[in-house]
MMTF fields as JSON, N, C-alpha, C and O atoms, coordinates in Angstrom:
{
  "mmtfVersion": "1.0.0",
  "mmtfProducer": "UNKNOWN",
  "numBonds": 455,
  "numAtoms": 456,
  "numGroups": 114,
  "numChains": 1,
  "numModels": 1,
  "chainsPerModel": [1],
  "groupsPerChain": [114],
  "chainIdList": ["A"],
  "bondAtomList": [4, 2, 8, 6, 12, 10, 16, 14, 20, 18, 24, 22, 28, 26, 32, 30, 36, 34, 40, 38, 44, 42, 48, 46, 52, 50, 56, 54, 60, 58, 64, 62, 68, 66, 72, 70, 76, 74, 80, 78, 84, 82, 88, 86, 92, 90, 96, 94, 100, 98, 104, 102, 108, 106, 112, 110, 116, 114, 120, 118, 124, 122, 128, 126, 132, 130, 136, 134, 140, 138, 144, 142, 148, 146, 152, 150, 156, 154, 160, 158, 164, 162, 168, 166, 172, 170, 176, 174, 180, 178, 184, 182, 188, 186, 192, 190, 196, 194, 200, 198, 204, 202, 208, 206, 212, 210, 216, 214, 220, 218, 224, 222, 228, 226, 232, 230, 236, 234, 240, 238, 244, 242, 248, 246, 252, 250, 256, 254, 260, 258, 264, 262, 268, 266, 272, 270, 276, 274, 280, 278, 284, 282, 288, 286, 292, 290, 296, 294, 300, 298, 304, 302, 308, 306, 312, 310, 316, 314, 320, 318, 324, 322, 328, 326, 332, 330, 336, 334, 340, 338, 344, 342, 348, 346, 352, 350, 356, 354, 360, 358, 364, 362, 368, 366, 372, 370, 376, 374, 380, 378, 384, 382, 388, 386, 392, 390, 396, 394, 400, 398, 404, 402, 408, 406, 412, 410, 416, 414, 420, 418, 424, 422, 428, 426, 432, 430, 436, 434, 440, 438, 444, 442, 448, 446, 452, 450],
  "bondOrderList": [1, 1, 1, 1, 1, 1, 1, 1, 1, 1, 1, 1, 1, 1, 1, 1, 1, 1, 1, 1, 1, 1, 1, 1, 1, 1, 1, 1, 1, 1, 1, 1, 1, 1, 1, 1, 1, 1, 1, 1, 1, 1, 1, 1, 1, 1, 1, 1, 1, 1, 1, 1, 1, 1, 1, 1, 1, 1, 1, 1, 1, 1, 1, 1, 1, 1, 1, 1, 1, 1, 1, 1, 1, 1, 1, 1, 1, 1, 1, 1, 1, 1, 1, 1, 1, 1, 1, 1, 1, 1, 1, 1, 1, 1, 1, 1, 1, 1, 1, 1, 1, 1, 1, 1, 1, 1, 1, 1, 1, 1, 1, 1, 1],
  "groupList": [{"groupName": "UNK", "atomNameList": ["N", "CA", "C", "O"], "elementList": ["N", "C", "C", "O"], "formalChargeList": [0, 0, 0, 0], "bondAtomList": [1, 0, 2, 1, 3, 2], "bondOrderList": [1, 1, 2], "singleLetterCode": "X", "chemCompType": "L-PEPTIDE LINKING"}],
  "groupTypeList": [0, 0, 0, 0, 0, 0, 0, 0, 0, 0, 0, 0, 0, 0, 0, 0, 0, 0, 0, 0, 0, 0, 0, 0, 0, 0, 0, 0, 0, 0, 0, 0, 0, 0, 0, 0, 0, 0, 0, 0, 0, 0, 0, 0, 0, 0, 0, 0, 0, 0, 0, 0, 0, 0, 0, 0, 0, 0, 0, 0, 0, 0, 0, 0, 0, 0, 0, 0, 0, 0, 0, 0, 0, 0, 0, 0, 0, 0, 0, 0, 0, 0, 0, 0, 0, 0, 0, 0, 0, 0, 0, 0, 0, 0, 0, 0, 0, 0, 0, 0, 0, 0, 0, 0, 0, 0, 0, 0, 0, 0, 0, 0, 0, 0],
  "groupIdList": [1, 2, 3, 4, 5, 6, 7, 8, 9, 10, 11, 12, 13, 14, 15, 16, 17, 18, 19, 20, 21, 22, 23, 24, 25, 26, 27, 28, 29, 30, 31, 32, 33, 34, 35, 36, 37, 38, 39, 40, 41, 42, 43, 44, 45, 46, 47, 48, 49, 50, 51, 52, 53, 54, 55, 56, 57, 58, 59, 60, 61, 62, 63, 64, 65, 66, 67, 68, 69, 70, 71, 72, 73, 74, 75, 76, 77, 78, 79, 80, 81, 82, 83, 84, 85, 86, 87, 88, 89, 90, 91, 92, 93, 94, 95, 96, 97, 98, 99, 100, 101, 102, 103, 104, 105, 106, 107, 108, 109, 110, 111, 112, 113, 114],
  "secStructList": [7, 2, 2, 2, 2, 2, 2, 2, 2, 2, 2, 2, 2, 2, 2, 2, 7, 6, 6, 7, 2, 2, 2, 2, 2, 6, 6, 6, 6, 6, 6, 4, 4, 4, 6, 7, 2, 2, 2, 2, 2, 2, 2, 2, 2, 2, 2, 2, 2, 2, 7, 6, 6, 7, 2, 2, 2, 2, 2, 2, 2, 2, 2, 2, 2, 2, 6, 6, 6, 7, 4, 4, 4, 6, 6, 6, 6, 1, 6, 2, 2, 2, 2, 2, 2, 2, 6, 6, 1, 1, 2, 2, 2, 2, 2, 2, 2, 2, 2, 2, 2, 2, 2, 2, 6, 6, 6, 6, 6, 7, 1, 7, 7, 7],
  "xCoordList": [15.883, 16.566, 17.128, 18.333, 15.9, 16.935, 18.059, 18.797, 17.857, 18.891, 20.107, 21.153, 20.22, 21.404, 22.176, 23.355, 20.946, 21.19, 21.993, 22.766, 21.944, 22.081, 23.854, 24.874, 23.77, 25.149, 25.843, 27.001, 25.765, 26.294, 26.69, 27.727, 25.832, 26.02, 27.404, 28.483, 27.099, 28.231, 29.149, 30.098, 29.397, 30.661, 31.522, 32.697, 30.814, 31.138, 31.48, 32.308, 30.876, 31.256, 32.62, 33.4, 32.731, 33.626, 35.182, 36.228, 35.106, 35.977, 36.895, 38.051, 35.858, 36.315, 37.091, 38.115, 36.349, 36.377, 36.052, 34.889, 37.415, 37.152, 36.877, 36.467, 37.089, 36.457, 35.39, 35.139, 34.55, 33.116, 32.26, 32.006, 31.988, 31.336, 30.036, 29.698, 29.29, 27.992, 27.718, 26.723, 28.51, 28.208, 28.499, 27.858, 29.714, 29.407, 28.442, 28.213, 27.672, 26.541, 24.913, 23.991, 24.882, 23.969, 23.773, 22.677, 25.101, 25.695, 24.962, 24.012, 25.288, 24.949, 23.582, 23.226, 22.847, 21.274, 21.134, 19.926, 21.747, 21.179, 21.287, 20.376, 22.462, 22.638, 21.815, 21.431, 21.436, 19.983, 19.171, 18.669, 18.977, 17.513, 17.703, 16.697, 18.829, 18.71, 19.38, 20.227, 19.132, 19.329, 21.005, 21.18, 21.982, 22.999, 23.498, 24.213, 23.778, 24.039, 25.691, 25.979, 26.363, 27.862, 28.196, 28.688, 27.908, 28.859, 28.15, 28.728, 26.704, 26.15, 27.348, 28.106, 27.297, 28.271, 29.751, 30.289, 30.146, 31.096, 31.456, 32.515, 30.246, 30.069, 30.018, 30.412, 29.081, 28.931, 29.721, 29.728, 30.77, 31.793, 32.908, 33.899, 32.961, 33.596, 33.436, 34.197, 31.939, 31.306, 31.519, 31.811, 31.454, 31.738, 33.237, 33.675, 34.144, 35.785, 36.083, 37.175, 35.41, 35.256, 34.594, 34.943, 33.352, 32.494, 32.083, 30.873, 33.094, 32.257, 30.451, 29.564, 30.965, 29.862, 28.042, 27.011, 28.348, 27.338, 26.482, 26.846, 25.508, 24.312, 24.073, 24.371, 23.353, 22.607, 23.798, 23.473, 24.861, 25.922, 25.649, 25.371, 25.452, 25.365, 24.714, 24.906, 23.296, 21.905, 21.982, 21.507, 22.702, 22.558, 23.15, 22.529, 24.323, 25.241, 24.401, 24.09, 23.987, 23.218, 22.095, 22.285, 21.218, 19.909, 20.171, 19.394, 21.573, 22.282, 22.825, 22.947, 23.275, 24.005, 22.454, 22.546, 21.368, 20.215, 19.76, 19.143, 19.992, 19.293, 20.373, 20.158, 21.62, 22.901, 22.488, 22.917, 21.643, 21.707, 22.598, 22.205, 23.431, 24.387, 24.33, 25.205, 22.933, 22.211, 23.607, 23.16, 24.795, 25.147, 25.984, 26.342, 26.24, 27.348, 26.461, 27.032, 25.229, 23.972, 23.786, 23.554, 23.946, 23.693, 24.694, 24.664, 25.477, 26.45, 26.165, 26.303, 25.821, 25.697, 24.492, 24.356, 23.555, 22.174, 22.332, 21.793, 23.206, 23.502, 24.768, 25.294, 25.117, 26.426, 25.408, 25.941, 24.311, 23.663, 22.758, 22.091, 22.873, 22.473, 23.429, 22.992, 24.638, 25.653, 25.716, 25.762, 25.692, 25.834, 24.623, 24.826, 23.399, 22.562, 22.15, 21.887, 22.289, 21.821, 22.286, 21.416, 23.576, 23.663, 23.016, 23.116, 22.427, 21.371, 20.097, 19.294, 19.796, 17.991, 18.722, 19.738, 19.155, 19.215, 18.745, 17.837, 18.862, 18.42, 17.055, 16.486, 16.087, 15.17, 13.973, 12.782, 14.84, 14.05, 13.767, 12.77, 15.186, 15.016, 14.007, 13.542, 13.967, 13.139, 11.527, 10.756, 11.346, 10.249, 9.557, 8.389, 10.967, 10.031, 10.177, 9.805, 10.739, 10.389, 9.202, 8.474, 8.995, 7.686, 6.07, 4.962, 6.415, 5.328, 5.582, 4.57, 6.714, 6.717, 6.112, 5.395, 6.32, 5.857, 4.688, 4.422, 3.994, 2.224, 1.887, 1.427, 2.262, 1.269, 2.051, 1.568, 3.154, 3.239, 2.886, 1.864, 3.681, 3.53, 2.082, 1.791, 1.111, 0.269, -1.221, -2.243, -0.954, -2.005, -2.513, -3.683, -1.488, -1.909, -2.395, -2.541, -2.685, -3.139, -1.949, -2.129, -0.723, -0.309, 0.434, 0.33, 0.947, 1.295, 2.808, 3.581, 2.518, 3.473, 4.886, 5.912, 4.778, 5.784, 6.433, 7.439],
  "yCoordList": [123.397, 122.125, 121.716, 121.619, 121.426, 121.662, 122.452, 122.078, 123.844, 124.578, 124.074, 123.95, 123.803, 123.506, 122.104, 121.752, 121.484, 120.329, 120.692, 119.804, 121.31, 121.893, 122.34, 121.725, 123.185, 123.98, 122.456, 122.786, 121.365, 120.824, 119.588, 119.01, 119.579, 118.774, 119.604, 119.066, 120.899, 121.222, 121.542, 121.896, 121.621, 121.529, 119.903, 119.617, 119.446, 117.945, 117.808, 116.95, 118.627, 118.156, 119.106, 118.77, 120.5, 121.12, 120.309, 120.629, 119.399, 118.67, 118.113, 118.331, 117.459, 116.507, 117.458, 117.233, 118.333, 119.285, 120.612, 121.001, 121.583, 122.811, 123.683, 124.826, 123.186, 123.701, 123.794, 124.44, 123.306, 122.793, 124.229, 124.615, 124.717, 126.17, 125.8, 126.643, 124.755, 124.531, 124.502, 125.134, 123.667, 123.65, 124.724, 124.909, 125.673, 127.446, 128.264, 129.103, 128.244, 129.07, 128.247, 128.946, 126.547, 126.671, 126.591, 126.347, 126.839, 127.043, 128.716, 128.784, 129.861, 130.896, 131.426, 132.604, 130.31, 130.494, 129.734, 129.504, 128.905, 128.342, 129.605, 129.984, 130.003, 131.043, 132.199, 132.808, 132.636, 133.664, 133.814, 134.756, 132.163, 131.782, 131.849, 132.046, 131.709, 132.078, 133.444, 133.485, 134.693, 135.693, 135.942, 136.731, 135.405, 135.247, 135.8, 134.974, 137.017, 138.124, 137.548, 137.081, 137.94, 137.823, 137.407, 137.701, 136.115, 134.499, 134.409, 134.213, 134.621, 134.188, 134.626, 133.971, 136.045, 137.096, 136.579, 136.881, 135.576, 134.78, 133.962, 133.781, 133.234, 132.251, 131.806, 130.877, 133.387, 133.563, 134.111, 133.973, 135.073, 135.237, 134.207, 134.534, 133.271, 132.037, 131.222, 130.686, 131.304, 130.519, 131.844, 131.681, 132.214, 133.485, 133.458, 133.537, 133.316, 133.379, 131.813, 131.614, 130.963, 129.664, 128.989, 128.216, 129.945, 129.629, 130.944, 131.159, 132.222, 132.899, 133.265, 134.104, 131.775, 132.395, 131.516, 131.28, 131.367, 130.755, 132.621, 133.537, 132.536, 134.129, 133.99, 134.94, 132.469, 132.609, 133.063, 133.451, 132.974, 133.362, 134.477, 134.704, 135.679, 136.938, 137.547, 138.216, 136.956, 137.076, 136.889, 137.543, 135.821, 135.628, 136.78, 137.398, 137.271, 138.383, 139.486, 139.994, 139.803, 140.856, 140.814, 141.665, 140.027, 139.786, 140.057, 140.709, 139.351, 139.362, 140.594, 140.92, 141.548, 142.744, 143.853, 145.013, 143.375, 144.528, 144.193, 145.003, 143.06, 143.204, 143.651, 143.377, 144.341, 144.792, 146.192, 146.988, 146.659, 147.676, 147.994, 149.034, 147.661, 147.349, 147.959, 147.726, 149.0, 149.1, 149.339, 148.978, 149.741, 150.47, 149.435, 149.455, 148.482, 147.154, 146.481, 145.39, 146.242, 145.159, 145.35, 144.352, 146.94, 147.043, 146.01, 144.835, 146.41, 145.329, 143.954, 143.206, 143.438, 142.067, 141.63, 140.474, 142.65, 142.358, 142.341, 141.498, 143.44, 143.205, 142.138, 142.052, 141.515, 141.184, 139.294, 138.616, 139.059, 137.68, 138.109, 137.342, 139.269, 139.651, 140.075, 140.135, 140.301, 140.391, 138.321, 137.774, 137.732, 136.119, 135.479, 134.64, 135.928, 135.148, 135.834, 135.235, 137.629, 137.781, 137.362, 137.477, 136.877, 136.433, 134.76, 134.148, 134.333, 133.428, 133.588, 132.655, 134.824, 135.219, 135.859, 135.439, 136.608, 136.83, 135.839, 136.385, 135.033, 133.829, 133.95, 134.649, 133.572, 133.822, 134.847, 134.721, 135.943, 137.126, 137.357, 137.83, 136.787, 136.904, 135.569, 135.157, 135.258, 133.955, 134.819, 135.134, 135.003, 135.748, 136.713, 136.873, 137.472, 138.91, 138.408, 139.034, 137.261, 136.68, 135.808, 135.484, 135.476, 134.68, 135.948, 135.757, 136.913, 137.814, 138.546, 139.018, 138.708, 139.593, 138.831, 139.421, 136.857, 136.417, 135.718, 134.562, 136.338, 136.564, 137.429, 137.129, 138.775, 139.622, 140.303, 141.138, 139.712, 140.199, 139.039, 139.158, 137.759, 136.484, 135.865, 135.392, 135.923, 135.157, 136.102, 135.632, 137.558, 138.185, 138.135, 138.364, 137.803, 138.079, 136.94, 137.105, 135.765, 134.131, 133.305, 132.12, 133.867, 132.619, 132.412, 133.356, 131.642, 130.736, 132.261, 132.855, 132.258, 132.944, 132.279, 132.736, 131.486, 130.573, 129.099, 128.51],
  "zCoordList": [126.05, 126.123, 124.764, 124.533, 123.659, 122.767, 121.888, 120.976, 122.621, 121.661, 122.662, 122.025, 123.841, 123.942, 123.78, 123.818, 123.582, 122.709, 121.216, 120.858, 120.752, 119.456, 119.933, 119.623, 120.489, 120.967, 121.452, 121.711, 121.639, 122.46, 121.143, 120.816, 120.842, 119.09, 118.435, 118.186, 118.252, 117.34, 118.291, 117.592, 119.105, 119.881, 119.595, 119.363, 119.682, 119.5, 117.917, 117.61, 116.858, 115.757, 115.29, 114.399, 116.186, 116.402, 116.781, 116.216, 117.662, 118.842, 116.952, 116.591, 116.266, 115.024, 113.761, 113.116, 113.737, 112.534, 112.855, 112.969, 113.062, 112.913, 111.917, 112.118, 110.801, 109.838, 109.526, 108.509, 110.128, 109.635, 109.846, 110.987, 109.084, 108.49, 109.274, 110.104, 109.168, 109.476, 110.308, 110.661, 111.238, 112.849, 113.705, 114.739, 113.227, 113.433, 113.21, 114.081, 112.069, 111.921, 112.69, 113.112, 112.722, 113.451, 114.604, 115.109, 115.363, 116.716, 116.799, 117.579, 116.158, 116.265, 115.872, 115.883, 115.509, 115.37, 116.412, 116.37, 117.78, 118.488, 119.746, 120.481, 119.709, 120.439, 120.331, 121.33, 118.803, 118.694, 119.433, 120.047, 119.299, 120.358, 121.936, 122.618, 122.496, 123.607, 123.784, 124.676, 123.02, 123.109, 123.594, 124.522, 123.093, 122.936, 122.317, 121.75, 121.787, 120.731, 119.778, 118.676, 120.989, 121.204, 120.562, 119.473, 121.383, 120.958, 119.389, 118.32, 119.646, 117.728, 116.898, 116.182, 117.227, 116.463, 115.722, 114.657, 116.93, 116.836, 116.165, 115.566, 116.271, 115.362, 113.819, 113.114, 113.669, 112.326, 111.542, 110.319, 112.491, 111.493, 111.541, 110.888, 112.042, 111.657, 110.518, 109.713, 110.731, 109.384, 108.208, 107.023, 108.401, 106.985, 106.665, 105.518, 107.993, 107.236, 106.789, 106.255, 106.924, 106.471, 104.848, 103.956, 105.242, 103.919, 103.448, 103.524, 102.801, 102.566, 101.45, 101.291, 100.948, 99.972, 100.481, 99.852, 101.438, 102.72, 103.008, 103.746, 102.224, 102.4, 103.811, 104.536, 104.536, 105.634, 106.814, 107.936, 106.473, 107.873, 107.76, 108.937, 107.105, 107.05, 107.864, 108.879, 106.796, 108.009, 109.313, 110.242, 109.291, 111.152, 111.6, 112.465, 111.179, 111.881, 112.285, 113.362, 110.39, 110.53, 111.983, 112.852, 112.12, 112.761, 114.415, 115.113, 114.961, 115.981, 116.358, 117.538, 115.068, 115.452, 115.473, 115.875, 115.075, 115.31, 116.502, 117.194, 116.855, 118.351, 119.229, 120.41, 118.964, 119.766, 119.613, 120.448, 118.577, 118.304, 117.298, 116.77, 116.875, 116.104, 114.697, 113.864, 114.386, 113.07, 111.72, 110.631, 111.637, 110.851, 110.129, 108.951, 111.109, 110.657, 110.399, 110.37, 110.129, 110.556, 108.7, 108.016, 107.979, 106.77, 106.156, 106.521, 105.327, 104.909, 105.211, 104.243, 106.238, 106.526, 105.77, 105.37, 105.567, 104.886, 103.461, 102.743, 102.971, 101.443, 101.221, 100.111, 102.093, 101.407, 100.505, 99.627, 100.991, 100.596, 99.304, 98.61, 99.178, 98.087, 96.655, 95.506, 97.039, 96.035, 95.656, 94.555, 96.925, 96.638, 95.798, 94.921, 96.13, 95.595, 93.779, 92.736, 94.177, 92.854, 91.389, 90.525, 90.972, 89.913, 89.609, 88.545, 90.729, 90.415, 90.398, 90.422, 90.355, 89.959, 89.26, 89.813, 88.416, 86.94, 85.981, 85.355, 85.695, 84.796, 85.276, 84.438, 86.358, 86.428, 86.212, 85.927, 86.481, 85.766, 84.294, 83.747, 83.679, 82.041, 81.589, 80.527, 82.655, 81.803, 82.146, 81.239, 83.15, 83.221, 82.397, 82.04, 82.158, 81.328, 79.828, 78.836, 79.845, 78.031, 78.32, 77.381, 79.313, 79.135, 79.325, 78.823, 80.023, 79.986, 78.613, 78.096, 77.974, 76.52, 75.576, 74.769, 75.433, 74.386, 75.051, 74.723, 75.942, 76.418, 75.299, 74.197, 75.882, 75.486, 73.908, 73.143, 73.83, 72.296, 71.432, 70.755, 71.336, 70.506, 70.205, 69.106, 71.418, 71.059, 71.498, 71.998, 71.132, 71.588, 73.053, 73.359, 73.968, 75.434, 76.176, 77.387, 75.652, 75.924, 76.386, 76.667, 76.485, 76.23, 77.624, 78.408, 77.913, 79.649, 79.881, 79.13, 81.204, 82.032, 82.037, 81.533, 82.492, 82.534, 81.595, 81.99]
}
């Protein structure tokens, strides 16, 4: 009941704004849930030619095209949120391995991780 509550919401926010990236992709996680492959499929690449730099539209594709069986197109969809997100864990990692280097080099191994 409520996922088609959900589908029935963004149709409606669809009716206002076709652009709206959001109400495509959680249109196609509503469709997931009722084992809706297709249309998800649909959806999400809407929201992807809309918002590409939106990771979770990917996922959905991806997730939708493995339960199609879909395995070979399903790759790409899995790395493509990882080309998006990784230049924002870079900064995090360097902060990391300077905080474990000036552990165990700066203060003889005592000193805070983070």
């Amino acid at each position: 009941m409520i996922t088609r509550l959900c589908i029935q919401s963004c149709n409606s926010v669809l009716k206002i704004d076709k652009n709206n990236y959001e109400a495509y992709f959680f249109r196609g996680l509503a469709y997931i849930y009722l084992e809706k492959y297709q249309p998800a499929i649909s959806d999400f690449e809407q929201a992807i030619r809309l918002e590409p730099n939106f990771a979770f539209s990917y996922f959905g594709r991806g997730f939708a095209r493995v339960q199609l069986q879909q395995y070979q197109q399903s790759i790409g969809d899995f790395e493509q949120p990882i080309k998006i997100v990784l230049p924002y864990l870079r900064p995090f990692s360097c902060k990391i391995l300077s905080a474990q280097t000036a552990s165990t080099c700066g203060s003889g191994g005592t000193g805070s991780m983070l």
